[in-house]
KEPALUM-989535 format. One line per field, with one value per residue (C-alpha): residue in three letters; x, y, z. Coordinates in pm, 1 decimal. Layout:
BEGIN
rest <- c(ALA;...)
x <- c(X;...)
y <- c(Y;...)
z <- c(Z;...)
REM end
This chain:
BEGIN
rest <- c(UNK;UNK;UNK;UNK;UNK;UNK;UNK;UNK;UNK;UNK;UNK;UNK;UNK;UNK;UNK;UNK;UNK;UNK;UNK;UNK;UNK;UNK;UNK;UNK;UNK;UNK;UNK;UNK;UNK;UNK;UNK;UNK;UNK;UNK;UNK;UNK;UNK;UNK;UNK;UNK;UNK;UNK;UNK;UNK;UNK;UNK;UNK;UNK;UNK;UNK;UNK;UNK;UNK;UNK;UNK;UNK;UNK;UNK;UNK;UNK;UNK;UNK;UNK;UNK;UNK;UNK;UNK;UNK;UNK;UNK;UNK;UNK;UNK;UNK;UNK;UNK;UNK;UNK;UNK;UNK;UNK;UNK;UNK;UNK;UNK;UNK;UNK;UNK;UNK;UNK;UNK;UNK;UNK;UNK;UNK;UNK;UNK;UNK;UNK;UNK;UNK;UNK;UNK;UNK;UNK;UNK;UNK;UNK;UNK;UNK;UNK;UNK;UNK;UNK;UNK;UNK;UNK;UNK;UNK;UNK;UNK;UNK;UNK;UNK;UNK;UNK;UNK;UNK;UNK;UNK;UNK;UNK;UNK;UNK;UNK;UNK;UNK;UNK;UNK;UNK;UNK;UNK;UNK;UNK;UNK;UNK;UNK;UNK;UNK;UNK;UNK;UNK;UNK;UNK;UNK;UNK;UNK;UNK;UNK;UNK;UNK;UNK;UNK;UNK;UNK;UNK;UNK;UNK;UNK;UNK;UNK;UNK;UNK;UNK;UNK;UNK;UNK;UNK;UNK;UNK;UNK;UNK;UNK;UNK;UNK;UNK;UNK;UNK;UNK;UNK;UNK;UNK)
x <- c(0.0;257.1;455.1;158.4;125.2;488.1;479.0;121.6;296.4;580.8;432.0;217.0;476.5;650.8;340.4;356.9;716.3;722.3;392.6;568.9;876.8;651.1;514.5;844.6;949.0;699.0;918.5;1162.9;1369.0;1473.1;1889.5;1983.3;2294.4;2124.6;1804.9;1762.4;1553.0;1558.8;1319.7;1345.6;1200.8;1285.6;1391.8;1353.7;1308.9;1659.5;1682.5;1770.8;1817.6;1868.6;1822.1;1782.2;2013.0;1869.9;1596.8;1428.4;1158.3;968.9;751.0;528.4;475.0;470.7;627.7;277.0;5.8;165.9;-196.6;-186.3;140.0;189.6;456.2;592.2;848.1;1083.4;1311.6;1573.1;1481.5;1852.6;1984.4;1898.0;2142.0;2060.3;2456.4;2449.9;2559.7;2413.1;2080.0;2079.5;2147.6;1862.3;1594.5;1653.2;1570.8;1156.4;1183.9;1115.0;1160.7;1155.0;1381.8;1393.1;1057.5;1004.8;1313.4;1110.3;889.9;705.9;463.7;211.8;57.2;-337.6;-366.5;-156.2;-322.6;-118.1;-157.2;-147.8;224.7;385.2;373.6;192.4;41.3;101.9;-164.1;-66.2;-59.8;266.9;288.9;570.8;611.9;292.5;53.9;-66.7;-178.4;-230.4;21.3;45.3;336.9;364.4;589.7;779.5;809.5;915.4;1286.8;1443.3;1782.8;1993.9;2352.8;2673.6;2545.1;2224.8;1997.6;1668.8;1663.3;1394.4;1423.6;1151.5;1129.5;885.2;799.7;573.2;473.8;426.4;266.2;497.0;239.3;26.8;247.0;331.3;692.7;841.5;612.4;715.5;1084.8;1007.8;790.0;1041.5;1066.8;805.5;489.7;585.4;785.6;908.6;1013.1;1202.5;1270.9;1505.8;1427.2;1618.8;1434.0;1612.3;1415.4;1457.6)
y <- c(0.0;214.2;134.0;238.5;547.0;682.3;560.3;773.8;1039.3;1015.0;991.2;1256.9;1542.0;1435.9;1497.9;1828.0;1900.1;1792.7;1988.7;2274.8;2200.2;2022.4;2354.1;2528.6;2319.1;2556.5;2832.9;3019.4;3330.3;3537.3;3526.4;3861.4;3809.1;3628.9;3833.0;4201.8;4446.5;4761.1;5016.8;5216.1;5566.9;5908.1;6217.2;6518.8;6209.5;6040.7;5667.3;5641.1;5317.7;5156.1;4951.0;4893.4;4625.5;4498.8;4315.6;4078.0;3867.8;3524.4;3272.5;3035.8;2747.2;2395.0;2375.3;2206.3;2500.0;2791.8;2972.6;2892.4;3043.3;3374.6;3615.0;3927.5;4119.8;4427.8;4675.3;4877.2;5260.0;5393.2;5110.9;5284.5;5326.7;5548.2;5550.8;5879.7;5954.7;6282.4;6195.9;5900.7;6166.2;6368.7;6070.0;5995.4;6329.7;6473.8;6568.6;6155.0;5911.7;6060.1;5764.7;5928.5;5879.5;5583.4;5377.2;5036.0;4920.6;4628.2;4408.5;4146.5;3918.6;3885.2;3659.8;3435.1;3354.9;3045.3;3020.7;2651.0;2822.0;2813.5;3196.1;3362.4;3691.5;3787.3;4063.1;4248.6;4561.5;4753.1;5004.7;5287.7;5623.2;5601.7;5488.7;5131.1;5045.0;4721.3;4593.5;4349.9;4184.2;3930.2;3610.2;3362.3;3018.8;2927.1;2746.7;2517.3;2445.6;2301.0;2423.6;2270.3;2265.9;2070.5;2360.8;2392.1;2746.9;2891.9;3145.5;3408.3;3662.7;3951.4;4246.1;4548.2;4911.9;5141.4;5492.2;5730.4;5971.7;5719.5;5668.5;6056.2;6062.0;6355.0;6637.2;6930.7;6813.3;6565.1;6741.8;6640.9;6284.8;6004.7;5912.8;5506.2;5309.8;4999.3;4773.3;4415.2;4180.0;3873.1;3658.7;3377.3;3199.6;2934.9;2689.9;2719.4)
z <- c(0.0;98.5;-207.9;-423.4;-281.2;-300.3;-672.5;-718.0;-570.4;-795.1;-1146.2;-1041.9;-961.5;-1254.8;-1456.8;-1270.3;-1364.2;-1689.9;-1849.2;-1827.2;-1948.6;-2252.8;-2301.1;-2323.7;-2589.4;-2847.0;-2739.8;-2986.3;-2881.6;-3145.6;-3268.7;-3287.0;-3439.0;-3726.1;-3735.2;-3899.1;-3924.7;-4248.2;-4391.0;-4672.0;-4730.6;-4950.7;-4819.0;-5102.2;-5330.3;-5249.5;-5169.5;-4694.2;-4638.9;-4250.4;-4000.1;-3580.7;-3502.3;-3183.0;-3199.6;-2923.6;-2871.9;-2878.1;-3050.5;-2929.1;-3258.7;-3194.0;-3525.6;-3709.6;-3672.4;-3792.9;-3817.1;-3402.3;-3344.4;-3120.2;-3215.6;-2942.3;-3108.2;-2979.8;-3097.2;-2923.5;-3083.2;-3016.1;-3203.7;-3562.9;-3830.2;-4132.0;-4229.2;-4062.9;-3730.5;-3732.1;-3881.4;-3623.3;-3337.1;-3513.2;-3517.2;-3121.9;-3033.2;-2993.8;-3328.4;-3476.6;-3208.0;-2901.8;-2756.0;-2408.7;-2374.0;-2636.5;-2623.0;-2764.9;-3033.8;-2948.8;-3187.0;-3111.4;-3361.8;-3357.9;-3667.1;-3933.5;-4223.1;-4424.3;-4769.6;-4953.8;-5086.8;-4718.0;-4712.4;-4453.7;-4352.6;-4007.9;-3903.4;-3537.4;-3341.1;-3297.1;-3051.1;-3099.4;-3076.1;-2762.1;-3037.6;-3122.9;-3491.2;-3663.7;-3903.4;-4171.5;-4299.3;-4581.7;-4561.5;-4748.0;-4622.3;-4315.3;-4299.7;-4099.7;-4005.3;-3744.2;-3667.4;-3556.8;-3188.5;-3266.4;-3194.7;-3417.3;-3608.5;-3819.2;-4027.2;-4164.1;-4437.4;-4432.0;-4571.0;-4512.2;-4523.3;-4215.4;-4269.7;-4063.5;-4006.3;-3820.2;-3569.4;-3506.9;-3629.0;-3754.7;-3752.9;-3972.7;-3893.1;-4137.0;-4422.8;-4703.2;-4584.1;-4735.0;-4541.0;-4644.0;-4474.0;-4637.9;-4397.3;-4478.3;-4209.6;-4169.6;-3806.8;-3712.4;-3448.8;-3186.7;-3023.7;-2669.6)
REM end
């Protein structure tokens, strides 16, 4: 009886202690390393391209039902590079970005669509600048990899379009700069 009992107890704190740990294994953390983030806009008609080059965040995806799959997302403001250090000094200040006040961009994913191609379109709110608006952002194919270590990547390609206006940005600082955004992203995702 006593037997019984210990070995009840037993399978059923290591039911406890696994479920979680069975739940963590959906987890990705984004590589920031292997992961960018660039837009491309016109100022007086010329070409600025750049990039933020630290990026965060996780996904939950059990690696079957990518239309289930949660996506939270960050990026470090002061980390921008236009190729300037000037113009970067100029787009931290109140002027653009405010990063004082702002120093992250943060998106959340409310909906992946997955079309019979693989691609996907990931539809979600990002909130910079003090103001939340949706965003949508089209997808190639997921891929997967393993490196030398054994660790399970997976890499996605997007693209999209942000309306700078929307978000506040610029003000008549920026009256010669374009109201699009074009935004491509590379994420390398690790499985935790």
């Amino acid at each position: 009886m006593k037997i019984a009992t210990v070995l009840g107890l037993s399978l059923g704190l290591w039911v406890s202690v696994s479920a979680p740990s069975q739940a963590a294994s959906n987890k990705w953390t984004v590589d920031a390393d292997a992961s960018s983030l660039r837009f491309h806009l016109t100022n007086l008609a010329v070409p600025v391209n750049g990039g933020f080059s630290k990026l965060g965040g996780t996904v939950e995806y059990d690696g079957k039902n990518l239309g289930a799959a949660h996506v939270f997302a960050t990026v470090a403001i002061d980390s921008i590079d236009s190729g300037i250090k000037m113009r970067d000094k100029h787009l931290k200040t109140k002027d653009f970005f405010d990063v004082g006040k702002f120093p992250q961009a943060e998106f959340r994913s409310t909906k992946i669509e997955v079309k019979p191609s693989g691609s996907f379109e990931i539809t979600g709110n990002l909130s910079m600048h003090g103001i939340s608006q949706p965003v949508v952002l089209e997808a190639a194919a997921l891929k997967e990899s393993t490196d030398a270590t054994g660790h399970n990547h997976l890499t996605a390609v997007a693209a999209g379009t942000l309306e700078r206006k929307s978000f506040k940005i610029g003000g008549l600082a920026a009256a010669t700069i374009s109201n699009d955004v074009k935004l491509d992203l590379t994420i390398n995702l690790v499985k935790d």
